[in-house]
HTML snippet that shows the backbone in 3Dmol.js (N, CA, C, O; Angstrom):
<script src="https://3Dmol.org/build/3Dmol-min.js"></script>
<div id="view" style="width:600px;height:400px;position:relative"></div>
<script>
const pdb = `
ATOM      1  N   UNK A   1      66.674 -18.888 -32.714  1.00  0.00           N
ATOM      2  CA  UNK A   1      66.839 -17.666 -33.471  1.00  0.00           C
ATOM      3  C   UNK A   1      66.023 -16.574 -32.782  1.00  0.00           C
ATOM      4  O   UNK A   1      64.810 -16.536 -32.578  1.00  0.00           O
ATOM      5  N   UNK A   2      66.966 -15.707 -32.475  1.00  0.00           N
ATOM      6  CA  UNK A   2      65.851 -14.203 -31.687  1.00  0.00           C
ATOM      7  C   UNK A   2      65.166 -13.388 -32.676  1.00  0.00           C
ATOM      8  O   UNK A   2      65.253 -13.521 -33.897  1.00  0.00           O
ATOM      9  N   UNK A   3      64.329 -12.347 -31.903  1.00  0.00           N
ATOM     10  CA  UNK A   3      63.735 -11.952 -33.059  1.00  0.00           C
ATOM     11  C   UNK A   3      64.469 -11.064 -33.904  1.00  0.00           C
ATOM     12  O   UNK A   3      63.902 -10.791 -34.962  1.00  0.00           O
ATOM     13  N   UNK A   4      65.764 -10.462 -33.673  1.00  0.00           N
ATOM     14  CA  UNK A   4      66.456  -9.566 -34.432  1.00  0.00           C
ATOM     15  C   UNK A   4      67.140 -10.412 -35.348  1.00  0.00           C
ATOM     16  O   UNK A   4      67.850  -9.557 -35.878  1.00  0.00           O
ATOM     17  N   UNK A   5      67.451 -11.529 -35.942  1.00  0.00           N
ATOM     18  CA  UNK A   5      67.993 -12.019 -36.212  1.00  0.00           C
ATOM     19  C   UNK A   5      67.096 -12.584 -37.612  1.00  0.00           C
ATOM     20  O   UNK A   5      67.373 -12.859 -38.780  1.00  0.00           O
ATOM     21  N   UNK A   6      65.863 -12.575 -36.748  1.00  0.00           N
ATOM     22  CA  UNK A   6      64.358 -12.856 -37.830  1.00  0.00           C
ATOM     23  C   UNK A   6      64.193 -12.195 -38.323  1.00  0.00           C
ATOM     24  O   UNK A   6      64.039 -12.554 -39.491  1.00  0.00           O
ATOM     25  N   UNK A   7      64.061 -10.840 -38.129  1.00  0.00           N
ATOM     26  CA  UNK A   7      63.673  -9.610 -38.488  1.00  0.00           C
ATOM     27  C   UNK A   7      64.617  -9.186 -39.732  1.00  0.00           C
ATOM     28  O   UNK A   7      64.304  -8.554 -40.741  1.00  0.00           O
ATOM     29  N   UNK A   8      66.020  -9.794 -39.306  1.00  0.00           N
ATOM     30  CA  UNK A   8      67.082  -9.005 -40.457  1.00  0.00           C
ATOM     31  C   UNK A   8      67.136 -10.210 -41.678  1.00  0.00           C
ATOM     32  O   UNK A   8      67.318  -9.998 -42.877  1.00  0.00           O
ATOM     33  N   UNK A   9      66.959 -11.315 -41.124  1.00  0.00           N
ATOM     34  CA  UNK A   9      66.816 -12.901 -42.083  1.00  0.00           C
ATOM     35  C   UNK A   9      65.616 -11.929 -43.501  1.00  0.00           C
ATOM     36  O   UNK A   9      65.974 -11.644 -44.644  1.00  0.00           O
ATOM     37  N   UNK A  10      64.244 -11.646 -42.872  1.00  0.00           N
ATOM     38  CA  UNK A  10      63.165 -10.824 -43.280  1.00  0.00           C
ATOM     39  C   UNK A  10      63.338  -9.708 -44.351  1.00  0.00           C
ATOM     40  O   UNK A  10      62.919  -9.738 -45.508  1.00  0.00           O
ATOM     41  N   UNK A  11      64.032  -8.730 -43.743  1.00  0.00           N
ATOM     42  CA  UNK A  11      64.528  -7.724 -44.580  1.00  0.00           C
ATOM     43  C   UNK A  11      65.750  -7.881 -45.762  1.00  0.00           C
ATOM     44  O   UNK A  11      65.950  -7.085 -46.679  1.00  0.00           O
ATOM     45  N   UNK A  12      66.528  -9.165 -45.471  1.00  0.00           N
ATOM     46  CA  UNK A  12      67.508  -9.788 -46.313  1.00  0.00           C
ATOM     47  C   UNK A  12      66.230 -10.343 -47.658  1.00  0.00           C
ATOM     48  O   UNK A  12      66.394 -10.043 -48.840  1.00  0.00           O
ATOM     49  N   UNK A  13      65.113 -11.106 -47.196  1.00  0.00           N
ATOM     50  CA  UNK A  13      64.418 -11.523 -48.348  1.00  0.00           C
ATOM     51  C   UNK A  13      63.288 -10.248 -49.216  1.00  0.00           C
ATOM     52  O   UNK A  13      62.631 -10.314 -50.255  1.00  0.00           O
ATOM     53  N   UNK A  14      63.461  -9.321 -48.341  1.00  0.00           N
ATOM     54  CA  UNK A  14      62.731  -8.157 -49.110  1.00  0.00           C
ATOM     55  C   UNK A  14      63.734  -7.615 -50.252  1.00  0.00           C
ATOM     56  O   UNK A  14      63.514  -7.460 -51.453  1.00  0.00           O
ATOM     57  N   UNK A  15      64.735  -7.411 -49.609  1.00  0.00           N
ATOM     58  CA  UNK A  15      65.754  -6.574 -50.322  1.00  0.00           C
ATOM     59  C   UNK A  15      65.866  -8.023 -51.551  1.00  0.00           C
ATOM     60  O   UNK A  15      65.493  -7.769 -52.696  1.00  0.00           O
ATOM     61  N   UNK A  16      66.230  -9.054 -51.334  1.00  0.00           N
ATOM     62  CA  UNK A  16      66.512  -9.564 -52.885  1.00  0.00           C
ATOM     63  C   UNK A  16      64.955  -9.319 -53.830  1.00  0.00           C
ATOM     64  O   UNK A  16      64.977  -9.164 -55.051  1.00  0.00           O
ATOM     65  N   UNK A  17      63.908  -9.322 -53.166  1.00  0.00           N
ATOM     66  CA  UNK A  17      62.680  -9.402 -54.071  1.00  0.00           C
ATOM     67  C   UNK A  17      63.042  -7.774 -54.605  1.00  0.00           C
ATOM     68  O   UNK A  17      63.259  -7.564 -55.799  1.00  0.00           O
ATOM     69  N   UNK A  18      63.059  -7.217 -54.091  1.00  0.00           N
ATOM     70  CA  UNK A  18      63.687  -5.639 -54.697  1.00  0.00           C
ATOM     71  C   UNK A  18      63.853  -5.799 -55.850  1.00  0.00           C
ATOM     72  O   UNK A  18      63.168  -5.664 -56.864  1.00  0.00           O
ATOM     73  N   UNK A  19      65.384  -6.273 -55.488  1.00  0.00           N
ATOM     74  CA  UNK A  19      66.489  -6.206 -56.279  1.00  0.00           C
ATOM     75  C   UNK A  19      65.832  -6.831 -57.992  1.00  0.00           C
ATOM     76  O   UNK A  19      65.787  -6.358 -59.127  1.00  0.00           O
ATOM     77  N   UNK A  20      65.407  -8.136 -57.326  1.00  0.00           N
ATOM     78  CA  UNK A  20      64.569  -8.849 -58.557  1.00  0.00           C
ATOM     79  C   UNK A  20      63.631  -8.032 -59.681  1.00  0.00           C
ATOM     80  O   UNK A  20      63.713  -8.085 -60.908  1.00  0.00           O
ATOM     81  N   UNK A  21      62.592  -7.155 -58.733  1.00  0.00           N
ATOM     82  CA  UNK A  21      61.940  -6.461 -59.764  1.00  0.00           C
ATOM     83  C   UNK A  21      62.969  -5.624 -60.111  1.00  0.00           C
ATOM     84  O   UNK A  21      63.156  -5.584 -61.327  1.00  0.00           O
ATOM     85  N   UNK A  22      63.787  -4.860 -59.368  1.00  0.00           N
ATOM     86  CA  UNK A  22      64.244  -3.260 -60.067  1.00  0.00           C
ATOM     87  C   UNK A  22      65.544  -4.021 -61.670  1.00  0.00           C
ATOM     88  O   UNK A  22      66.119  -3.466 -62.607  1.00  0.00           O
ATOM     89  N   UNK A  23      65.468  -5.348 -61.224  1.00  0.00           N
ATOM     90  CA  UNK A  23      66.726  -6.135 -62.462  1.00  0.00           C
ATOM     91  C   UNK A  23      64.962  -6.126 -63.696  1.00  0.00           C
ATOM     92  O   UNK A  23      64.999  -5.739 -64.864  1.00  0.00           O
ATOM     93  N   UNK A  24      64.175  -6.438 -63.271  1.00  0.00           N
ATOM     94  CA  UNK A  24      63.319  -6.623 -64.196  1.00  0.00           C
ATOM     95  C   UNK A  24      62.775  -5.380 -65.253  1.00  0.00           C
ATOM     96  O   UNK A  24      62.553  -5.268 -66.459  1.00  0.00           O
ATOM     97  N   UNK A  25      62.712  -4.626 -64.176  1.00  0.00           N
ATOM     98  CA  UNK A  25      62.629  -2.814 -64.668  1.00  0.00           C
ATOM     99  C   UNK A  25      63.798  -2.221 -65.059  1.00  0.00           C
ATOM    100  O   UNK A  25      63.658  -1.004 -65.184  1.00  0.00           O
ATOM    101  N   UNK A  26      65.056  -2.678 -65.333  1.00  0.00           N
ATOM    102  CA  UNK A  26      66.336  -1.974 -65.699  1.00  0.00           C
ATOM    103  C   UNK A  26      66.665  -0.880 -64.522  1.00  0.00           C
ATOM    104  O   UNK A  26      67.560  -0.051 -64.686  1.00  0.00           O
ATOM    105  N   UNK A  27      65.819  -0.938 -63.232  1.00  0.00           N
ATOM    106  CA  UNK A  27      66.472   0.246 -62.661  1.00  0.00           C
ATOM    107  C   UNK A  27      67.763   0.091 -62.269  1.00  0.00           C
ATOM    108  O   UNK A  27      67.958  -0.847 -61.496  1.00  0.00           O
ATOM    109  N   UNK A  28      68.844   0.853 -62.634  1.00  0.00           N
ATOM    110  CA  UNK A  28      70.221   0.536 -62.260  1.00  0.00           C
ATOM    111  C   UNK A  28      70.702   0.919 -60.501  1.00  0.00           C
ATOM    112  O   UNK A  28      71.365   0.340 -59.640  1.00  0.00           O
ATOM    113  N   UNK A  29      69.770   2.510 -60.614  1.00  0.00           N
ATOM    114  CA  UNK A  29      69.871   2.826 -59.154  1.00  0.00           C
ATOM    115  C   UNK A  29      68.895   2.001 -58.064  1.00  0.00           C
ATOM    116  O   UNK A  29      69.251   1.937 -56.887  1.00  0.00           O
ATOM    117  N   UNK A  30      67.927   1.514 -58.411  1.00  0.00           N
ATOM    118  CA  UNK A  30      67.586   0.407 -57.010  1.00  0.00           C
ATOM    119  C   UNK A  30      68.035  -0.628 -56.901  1.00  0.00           C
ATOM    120  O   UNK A  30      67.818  -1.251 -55.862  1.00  0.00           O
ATOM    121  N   UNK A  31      68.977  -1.300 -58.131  1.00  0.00           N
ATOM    122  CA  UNK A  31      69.321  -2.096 -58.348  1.00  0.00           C
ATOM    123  C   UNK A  31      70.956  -2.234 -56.989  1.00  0.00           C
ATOM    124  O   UNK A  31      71.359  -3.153 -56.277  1.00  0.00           O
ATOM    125  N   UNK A  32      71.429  -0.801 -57.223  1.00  0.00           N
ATOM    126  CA  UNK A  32      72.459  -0.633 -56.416  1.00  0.00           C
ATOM    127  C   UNK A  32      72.165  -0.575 -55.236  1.00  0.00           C
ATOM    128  O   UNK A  32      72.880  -1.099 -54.382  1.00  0.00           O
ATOM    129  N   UNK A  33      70.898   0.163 -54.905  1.00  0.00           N
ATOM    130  CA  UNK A  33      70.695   0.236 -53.917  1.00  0.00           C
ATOM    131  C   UNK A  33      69.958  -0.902 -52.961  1.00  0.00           C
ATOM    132  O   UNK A  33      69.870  -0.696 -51.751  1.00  0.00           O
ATOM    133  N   UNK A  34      69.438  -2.102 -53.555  1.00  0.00           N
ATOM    134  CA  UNK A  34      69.133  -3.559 -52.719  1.00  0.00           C
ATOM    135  C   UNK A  34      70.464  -4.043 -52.522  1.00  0.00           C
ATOM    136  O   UNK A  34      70.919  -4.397 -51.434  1.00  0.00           O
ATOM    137  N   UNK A  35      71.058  -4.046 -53.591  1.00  0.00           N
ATOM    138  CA  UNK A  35      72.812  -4.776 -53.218  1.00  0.00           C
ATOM    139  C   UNK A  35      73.195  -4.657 -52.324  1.00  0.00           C
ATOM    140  O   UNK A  35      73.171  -5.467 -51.397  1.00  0.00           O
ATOM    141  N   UNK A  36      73.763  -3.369 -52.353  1.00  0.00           N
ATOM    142  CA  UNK A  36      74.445  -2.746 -50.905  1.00  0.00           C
ATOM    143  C   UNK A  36      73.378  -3.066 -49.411  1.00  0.00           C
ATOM    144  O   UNK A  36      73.740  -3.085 -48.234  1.00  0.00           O
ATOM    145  N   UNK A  37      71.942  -3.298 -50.002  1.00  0.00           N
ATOM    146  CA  UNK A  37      71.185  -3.658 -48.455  1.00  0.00           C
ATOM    147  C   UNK A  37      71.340  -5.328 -47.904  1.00  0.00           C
ATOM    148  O   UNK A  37      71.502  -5.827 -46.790  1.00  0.00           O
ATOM    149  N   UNK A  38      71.190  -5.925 -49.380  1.00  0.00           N
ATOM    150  CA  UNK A  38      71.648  -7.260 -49.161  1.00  0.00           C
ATOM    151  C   UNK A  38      73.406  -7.432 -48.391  1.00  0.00           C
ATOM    152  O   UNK A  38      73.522  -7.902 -47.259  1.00  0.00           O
ATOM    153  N   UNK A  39      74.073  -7.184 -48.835  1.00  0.00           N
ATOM    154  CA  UNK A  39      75.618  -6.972 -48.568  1.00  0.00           C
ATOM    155  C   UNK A  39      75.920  -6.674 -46.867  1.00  0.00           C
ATOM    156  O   UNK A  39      76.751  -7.099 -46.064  1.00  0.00           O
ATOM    157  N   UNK A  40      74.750  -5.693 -46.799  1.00  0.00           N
ATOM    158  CA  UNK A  40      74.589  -5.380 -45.015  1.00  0.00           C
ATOM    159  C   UNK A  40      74.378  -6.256 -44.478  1.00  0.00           C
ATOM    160  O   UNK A  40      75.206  -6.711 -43.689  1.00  0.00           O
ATOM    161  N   UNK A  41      73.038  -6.913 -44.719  1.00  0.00           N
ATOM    162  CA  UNK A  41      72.308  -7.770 -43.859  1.00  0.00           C
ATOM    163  C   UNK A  41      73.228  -9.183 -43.892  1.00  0.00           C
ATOM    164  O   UNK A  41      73.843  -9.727 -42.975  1.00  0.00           O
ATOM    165  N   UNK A  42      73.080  -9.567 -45.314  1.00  0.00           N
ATOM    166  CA  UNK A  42      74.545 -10.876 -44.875  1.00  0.00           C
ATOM    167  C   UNK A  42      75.575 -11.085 -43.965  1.00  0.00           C
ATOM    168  O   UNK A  42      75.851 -12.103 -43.331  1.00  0.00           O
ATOM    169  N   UNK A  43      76.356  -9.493 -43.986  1.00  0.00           N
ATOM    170  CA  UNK A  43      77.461  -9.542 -43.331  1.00  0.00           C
ATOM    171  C   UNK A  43      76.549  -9.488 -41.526  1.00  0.00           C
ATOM    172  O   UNK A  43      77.240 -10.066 -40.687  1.00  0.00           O
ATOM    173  N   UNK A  44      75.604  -9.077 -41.116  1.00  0.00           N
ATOM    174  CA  UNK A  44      75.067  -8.981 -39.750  1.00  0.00           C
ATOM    175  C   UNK A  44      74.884  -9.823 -39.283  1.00  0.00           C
ATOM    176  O   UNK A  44      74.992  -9.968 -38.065  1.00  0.00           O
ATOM    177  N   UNK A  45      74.314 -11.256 -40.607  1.00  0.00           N
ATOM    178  CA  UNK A  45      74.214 -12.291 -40.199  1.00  0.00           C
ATOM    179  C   UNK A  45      74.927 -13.118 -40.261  1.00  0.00           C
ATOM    180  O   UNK A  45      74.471 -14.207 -39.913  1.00  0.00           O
ATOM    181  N   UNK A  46      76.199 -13.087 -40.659  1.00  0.00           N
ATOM    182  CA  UNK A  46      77.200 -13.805 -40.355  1.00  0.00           C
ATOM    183  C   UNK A  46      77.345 -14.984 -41.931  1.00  0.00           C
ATOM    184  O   UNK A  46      77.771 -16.124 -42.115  1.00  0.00           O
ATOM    185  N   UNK A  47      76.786 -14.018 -42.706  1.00  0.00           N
ATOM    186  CA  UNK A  47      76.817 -15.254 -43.800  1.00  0.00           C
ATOM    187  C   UNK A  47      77.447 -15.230 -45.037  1.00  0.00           C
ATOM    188  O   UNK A  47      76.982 -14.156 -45.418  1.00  0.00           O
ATOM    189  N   UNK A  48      78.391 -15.723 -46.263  1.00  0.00           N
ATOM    190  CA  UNK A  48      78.859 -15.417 -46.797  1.00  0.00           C
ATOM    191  C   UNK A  48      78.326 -13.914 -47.862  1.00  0.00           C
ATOM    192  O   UNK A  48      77.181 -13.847 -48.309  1.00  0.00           O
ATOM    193  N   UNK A  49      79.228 -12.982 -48.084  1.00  0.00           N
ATOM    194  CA  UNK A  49      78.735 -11.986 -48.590  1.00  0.00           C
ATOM    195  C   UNK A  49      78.842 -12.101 -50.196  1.00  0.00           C
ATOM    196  O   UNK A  49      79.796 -12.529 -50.846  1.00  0.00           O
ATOM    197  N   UNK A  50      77.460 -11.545 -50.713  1.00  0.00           N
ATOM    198  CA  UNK A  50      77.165 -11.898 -52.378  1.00  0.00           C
ATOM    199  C   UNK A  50      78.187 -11.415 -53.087  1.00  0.00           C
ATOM    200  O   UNK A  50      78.545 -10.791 -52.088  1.00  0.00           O
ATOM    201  N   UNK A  51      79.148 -11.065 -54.034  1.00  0.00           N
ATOM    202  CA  UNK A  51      79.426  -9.570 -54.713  1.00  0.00           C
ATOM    203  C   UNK A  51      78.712  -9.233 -55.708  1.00  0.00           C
ATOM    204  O   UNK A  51      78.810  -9.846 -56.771  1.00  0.00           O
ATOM    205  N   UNK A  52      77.883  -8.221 -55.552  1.00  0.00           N
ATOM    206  CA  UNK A  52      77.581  -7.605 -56.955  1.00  0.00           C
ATOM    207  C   UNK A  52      78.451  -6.445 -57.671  1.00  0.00           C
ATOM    208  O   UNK A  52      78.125  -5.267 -57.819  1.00  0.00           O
ATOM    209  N   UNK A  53      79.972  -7.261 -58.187  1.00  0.00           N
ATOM    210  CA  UNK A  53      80.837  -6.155 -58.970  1.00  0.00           C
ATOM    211  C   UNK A  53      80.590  -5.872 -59.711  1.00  0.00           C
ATOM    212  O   UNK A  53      81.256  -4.963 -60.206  1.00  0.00           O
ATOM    213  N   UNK A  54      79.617  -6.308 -60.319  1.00  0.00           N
ATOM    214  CA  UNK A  54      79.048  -5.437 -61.923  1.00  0.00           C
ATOM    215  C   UNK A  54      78.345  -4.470 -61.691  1.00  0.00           C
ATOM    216  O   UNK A  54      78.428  -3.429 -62.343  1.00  0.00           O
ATOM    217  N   UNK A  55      77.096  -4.746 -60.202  1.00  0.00           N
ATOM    218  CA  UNK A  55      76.115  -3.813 -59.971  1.00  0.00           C
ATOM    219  C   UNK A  55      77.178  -1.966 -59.378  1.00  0.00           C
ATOM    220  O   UNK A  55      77.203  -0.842 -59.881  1.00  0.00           O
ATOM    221  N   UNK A  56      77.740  -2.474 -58.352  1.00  0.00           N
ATOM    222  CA  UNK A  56      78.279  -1.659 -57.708  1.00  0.00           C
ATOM    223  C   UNK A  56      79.303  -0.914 -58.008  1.00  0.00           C
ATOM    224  O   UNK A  56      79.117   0.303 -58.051  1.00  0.00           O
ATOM    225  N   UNK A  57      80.668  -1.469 -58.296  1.00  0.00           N
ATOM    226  CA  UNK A  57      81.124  -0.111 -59.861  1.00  0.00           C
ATOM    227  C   UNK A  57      80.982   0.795 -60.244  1.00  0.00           C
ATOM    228  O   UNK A  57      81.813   1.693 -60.378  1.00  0.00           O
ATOM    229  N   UNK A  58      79.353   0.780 -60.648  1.00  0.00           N
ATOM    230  CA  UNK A  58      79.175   1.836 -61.245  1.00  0.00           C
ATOM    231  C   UNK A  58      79.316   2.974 -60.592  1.00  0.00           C
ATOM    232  O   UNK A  58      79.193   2.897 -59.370  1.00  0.00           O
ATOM    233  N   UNK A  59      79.602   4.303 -61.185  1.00  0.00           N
ATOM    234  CA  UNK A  59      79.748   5.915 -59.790  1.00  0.00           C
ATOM    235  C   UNK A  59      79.645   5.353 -58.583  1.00  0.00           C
ATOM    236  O   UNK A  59      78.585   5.689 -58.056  1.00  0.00           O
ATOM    237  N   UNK A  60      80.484   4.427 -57.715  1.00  0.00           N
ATOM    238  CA  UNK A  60      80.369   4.017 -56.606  1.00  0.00           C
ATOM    239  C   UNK A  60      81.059   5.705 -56.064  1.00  0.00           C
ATOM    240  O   UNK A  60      80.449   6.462 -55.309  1.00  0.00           O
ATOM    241  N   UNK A  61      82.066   5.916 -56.509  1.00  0.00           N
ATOM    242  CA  UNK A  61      82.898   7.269 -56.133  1.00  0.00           C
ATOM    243  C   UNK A  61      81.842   8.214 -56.292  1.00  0.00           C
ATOM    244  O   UNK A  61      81.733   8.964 -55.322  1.00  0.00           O
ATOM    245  N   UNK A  62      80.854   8.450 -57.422  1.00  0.00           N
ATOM    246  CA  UNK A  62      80.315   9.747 -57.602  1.00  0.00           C
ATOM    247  C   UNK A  62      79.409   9.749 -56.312  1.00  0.00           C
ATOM    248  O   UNK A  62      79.572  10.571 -55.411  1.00  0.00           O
ATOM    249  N   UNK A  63      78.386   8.712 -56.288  1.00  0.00           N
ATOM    250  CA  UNK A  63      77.400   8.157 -54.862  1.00  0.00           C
ATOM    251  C   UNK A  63      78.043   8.639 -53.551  1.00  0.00           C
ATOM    252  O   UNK A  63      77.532   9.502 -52.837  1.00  0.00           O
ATOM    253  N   UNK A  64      79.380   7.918 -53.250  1.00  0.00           N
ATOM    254  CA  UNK A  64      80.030   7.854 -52.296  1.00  0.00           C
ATOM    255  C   UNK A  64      79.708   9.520 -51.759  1.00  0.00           C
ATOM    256  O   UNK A  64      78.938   9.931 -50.891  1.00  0.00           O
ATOM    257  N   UNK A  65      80.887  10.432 -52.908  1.00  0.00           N
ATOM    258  CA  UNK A  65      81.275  11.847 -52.582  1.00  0.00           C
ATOM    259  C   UNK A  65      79.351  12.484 -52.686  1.00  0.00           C
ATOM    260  O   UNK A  65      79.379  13.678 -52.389  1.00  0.00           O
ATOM    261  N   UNK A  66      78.328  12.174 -52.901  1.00  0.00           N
ATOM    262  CA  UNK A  66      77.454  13.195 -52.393  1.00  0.00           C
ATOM    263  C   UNK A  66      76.303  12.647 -50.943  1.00  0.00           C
ATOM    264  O   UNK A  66      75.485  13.147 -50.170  1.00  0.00           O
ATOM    265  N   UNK A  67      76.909  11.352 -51.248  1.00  0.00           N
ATOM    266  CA  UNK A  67      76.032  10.794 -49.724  1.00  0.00           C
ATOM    267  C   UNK A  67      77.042  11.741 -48.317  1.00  0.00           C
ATOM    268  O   UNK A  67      76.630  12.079 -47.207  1.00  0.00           O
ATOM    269  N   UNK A  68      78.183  11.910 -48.822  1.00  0.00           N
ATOM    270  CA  UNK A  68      78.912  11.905 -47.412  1.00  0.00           C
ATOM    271  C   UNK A  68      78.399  13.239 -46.787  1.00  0.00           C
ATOM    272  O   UNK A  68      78.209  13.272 -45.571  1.00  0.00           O
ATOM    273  N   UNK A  69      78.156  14.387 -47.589  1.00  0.00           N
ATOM    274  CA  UNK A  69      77.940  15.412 -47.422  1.00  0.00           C
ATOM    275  C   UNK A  69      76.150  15.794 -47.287  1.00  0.00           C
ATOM    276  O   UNK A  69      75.794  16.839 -46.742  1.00  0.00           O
ATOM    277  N   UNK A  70      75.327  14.981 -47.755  1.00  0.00           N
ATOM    278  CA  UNK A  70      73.799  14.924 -47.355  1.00  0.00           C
ATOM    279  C   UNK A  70      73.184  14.584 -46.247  1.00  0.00           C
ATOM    280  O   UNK A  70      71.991  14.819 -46.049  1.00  0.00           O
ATOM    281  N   UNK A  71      73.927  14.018 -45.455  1.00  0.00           N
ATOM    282  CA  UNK A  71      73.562  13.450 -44.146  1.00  0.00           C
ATOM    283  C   UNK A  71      72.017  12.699 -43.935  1.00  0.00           C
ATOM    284  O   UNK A  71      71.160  12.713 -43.051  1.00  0.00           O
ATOM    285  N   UNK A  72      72.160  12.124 -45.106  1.00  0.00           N
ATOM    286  CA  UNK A  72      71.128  11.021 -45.228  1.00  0.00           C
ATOM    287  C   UNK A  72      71.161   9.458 -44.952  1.00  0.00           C
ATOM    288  O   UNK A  72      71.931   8.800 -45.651  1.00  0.00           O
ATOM    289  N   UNK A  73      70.592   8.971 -44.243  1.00  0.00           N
ATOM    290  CA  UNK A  73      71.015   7.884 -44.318  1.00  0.00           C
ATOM    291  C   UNK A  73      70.826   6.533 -45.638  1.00  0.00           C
ATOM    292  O   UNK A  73      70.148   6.447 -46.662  1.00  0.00           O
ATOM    293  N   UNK A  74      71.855   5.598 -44.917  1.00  0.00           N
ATOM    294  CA  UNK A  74      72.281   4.919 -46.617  1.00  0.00           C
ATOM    295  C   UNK A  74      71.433   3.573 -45.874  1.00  0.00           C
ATOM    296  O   UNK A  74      71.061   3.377 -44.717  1.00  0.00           O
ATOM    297  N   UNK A  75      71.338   2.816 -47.066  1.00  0.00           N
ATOM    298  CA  UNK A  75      71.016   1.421 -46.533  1.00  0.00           C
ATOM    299  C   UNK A  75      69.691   1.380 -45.576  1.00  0.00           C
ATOM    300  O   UNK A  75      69.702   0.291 -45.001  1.00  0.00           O
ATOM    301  N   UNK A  76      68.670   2.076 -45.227  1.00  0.00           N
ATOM    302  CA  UNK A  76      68.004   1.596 -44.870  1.00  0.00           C
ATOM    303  C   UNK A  76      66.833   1.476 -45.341  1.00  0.00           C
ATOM    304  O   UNK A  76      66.100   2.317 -45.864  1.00  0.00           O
ATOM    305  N   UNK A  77      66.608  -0.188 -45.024  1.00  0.00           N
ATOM    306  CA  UNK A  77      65.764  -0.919 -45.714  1.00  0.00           C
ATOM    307  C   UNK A  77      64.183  -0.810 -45.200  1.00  0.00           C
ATOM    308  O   UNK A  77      63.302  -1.452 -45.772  1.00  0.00           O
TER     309      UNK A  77
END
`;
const viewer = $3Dmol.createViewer("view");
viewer.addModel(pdb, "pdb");
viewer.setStyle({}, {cartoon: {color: "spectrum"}});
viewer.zoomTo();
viewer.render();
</script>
């Protein structure tokens, strides 16, 4: 295993501990926002991808239409 591979394995287990507290705190928006980081990193690593359709749903469209135009970046962990 190289180290990029470690590194993203790494950031895959941050993002669920995230996810864990922000489910513990009701935050809905970090909640969306570990998903979608988890969802990344799985798919990089080649491993089956989670769905969170309950999490993500939500204003996925409203999110979508003001990220595109902020030129911020998404997903990083």
């Amino acid at each position: 295993m190289g180290f990029a591979e470690r590194r993203t394995y790494r950031s895959l287990k941050k993002s669920w501990i995230g996810f864990k507290i922000a489910k513990q705190e009701g935050n809905h928006d970090k909640m969306k926002y570990y998903a979608e980081g988890m969802q990344k990193f799985q798919r990089q690593l080649g491993l089956t991808v989670y769905n969170f359709s309950d999490i993500l749903k939500e204003n996925d469209l409203d999110s979508t239409k003001l990220n595109e135009g902020s030129g911020a970046a998404v997903n990083e962990l």
